[in-house]
KOLSE-113800 format. One record per residue (C-alpha): x, y, z negated; residue number from 0. Coordinates in steps of 0.05 Angstrom, whole numbers, m for minus. Last residue first. Layout:
<r <X, Y, Z>, NUM> ...
//
This chain:
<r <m490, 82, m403>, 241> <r <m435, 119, m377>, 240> <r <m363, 114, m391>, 239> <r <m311, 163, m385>, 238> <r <m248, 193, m371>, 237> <r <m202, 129, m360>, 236> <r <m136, 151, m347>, 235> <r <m88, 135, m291>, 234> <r <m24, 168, m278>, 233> <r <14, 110, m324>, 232> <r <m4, 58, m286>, 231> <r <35, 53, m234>, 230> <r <13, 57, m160>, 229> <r <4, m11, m136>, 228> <r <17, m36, m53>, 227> <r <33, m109, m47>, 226> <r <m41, m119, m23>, 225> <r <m75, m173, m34>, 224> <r <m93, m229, 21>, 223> <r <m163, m259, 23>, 222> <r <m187, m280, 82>, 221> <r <m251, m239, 113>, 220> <r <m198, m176, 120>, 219> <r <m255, m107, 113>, 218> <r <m206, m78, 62>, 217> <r <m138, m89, 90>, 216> <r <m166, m79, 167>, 215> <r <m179, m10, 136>, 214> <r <m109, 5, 109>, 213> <r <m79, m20, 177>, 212> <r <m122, 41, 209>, 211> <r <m106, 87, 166>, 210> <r <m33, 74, 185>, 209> <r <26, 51, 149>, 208> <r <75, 81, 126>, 207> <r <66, 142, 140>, 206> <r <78, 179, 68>, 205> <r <m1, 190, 60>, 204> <r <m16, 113, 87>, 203> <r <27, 90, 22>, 202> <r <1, 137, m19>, 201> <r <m72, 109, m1>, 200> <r <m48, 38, m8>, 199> <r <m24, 48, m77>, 198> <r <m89, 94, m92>, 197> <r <m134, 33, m75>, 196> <r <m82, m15, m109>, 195> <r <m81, 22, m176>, 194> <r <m161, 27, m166>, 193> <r <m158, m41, m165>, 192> <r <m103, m74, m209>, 191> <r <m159, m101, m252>, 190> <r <m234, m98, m230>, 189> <r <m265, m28, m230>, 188> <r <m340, m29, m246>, 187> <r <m391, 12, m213>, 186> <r <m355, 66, m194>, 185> <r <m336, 139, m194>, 184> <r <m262, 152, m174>, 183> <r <m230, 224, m200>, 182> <r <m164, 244, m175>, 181> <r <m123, 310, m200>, 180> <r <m78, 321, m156>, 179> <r <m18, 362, m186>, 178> <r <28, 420, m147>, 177> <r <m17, 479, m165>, 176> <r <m75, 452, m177>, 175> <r <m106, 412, m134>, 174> <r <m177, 370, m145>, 173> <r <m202, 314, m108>, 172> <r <m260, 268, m102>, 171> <r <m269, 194, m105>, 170> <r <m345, 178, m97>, 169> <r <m390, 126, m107>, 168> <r <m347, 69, m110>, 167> <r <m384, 2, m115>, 166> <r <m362, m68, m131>, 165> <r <m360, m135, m93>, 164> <r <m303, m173, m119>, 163> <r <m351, m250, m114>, 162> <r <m397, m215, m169>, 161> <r <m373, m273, m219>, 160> <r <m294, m252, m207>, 159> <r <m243, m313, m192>, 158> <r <m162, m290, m187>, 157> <r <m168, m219, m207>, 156> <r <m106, m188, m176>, 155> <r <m149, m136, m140>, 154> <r <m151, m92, m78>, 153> <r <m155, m152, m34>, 152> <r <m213, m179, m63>, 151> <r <m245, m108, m58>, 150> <r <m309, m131, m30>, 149> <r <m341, m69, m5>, 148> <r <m401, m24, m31>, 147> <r <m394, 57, m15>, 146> <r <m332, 109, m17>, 145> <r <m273, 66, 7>, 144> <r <m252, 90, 73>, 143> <r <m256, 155, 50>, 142> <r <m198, 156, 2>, 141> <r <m154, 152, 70>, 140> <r <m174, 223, 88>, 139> <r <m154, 253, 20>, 138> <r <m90, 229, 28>, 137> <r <m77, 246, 96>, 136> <r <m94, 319, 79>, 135> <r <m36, 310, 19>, 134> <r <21, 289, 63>, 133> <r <60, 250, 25>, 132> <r <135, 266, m6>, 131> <r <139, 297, m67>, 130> <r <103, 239, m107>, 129> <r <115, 239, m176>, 128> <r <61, 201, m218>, 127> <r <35, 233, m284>, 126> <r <32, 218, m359>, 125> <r <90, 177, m381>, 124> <r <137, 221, m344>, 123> <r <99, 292, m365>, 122> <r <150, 317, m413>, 121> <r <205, 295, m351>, 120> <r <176, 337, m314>, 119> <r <202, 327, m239>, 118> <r <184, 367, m191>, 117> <r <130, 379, m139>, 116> <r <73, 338, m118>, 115> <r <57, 308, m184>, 114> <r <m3, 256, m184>, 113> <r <m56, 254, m244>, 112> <r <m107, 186, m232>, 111> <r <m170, 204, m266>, 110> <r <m233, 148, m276>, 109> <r <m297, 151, m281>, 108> <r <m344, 88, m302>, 107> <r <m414, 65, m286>, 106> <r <m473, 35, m314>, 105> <r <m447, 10, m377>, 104> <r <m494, m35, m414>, 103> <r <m446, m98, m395>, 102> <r <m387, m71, m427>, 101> <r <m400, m30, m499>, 100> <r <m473, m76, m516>, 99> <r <m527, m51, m545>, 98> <r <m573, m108, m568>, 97> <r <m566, m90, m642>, 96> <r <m576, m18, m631>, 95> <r <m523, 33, m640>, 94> <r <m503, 67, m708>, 93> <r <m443, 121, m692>, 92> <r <m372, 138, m693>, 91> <r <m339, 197, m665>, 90> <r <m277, 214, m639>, 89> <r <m227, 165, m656>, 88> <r <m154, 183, m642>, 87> <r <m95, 132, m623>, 86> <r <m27, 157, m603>, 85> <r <m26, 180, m672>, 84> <r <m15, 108, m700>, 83> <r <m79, 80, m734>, 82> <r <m99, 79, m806>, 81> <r <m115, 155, m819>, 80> <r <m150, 152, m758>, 79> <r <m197, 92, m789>, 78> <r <m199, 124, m863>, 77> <r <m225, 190, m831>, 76> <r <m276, 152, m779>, 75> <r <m301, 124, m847>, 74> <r <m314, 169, m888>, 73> <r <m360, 205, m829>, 72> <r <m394, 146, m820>, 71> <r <m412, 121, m892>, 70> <r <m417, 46, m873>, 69> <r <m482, 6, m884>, 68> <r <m456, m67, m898>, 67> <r <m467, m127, m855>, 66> <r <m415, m108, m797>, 65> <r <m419, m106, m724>, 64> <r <m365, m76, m678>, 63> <r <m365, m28, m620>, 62> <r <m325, m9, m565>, 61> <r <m324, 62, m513>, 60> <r <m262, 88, m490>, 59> <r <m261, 168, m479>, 58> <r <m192, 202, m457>, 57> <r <m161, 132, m446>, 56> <r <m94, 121, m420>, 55> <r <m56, 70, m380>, 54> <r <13, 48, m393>, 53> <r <1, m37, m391>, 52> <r <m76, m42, m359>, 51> <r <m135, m14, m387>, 50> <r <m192, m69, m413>, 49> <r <m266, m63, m413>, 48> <r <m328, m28, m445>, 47> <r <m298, m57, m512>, 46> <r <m319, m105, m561>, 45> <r <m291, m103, m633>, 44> <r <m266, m164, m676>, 43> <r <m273, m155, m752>, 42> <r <m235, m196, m800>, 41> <r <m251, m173, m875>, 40> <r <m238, m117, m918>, 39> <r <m284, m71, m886>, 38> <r <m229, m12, m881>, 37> <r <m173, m73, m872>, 36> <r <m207, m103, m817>, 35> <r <m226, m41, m785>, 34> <r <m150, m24, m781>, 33> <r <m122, m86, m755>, 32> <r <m180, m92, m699>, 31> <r <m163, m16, m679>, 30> <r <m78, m45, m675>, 29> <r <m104, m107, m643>, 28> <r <m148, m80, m590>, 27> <r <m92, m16, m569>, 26> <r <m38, m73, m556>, 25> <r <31, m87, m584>, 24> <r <63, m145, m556>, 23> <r <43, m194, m507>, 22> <r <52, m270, m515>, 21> <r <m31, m292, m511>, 20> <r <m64, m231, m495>, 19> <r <m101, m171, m543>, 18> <r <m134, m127, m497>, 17> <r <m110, m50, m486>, 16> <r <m50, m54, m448>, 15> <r <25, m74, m471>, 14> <r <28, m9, m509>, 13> <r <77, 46, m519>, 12> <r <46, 89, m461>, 11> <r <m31, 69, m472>, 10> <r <m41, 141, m495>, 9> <r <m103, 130, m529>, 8> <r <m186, 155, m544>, 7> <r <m232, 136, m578>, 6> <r <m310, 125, m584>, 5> <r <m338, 74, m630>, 4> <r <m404, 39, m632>, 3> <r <m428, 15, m694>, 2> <r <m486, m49, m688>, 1> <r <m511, m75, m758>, 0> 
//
């Protein structure tokens, strides 16, 4: 049988969501620890893709198969009983058998949270501080990326099997106060990228370099990656749809 799981994490303490070779603690192997000891025996789970190092997740999708009928509601209460409190499950459900958590999903939304104004140190994990861009220019350069491109040079994916062409549907903008809230709708989001499309963007909002030089970035036929990456710890990934 077929579960699917939604979650949520703050990524802050973790080396990323996917288990690697010589990381440390991830988000996969502390849920994979936990199901494993519920089911009482090794259980891997599949997820609708990886976070980087510091990033959040206000609604990951996974799932995990298991031969025995699990009482649901017991056991989402043993599972977050299990996991650190940085973790939280929401709900967990029967799926079909040919559902699948990565390559069902349709499209993805993420949130990067920027501070214009001061300092909070309660929010250092959770926001990025940037007092010094000029917000209209920001939303301007976001433009340049709305429909299909190659983004090999807004990735650090060395070999991708839909040659870094992906789709962005719309990055829109909310301000509140002195945060921007930032909300890109895509196909798929390879890794590093939208931390490189907003990297570039900040950099063209503090003058740094022009719109124009961000452009010739994106449409370059050779591949050269930008330097340019916000950190992670802004970024969230809001939801998944199927």
């Amino acid at each position: 049988m077929n579960y699917k799981l939604i979650f949520s994490y703050d990524g802050s303490k973790y080396y990323g969501y996917a288990v690697q070779k010589n990381e440390g603690h991830t988000i996969e192997a502390v849920i994979e620890k936990a199901i494993s000891t519920i089911l009482n025996k090794p259980t891997k789970i599949y997820a609708s893709g990886r976070t980087d190092r510091g990033v959040h997740a206000l609604n990951q999708v996974a799932t995990f198969k298991s031969d025995d009928k699990i009482d649901l509601e017991k056991f989402i209460r043993s599972l977050n009983k299990l996991v650190p409190n940085d973790i939280h499950f929401k709900r967990v459900a029967k799926v079909k058998d040919s559902f699948n958590a990565r390559f069902d999903c349709k499209s993805k939304v993420y949130l990067y949270i920027l501070n214009l104004g001061e300092y909070d140190p309660f929010m250092r994990a959770y926001e990025i501080v940037e007092q010094s861009l000029n917000y209209n220019l920001l939303v301007d350069s976001s433009k340049i990326f709305i429909g299909q491109h190659n983004f090999m040079n807004f990735t650090s994916k060395i070999k991708d099997d839909r040659n870094f062409v992906r789709n962005i549907y719309s990055i829109t903008f909310k301000k509140k106060a002195k945060r921007v809230y930032i909300e890109f709708l895509g196909d798929g989001f390879m890794t590093y990228m939208i931390r490189k499309i907003l990297g570039g963007m900040i950099e063209v909002s503090k003058g740094n370099i022009t719109l124009a030089e961000l452009e010739n970035l994106l449409n370059k036929k050779e591949r050269t990656i930008i330097t340019y990456t916000a950190p992670g710890k802004g970024l969230y990934l809001k939801k998944v749809n199927y």
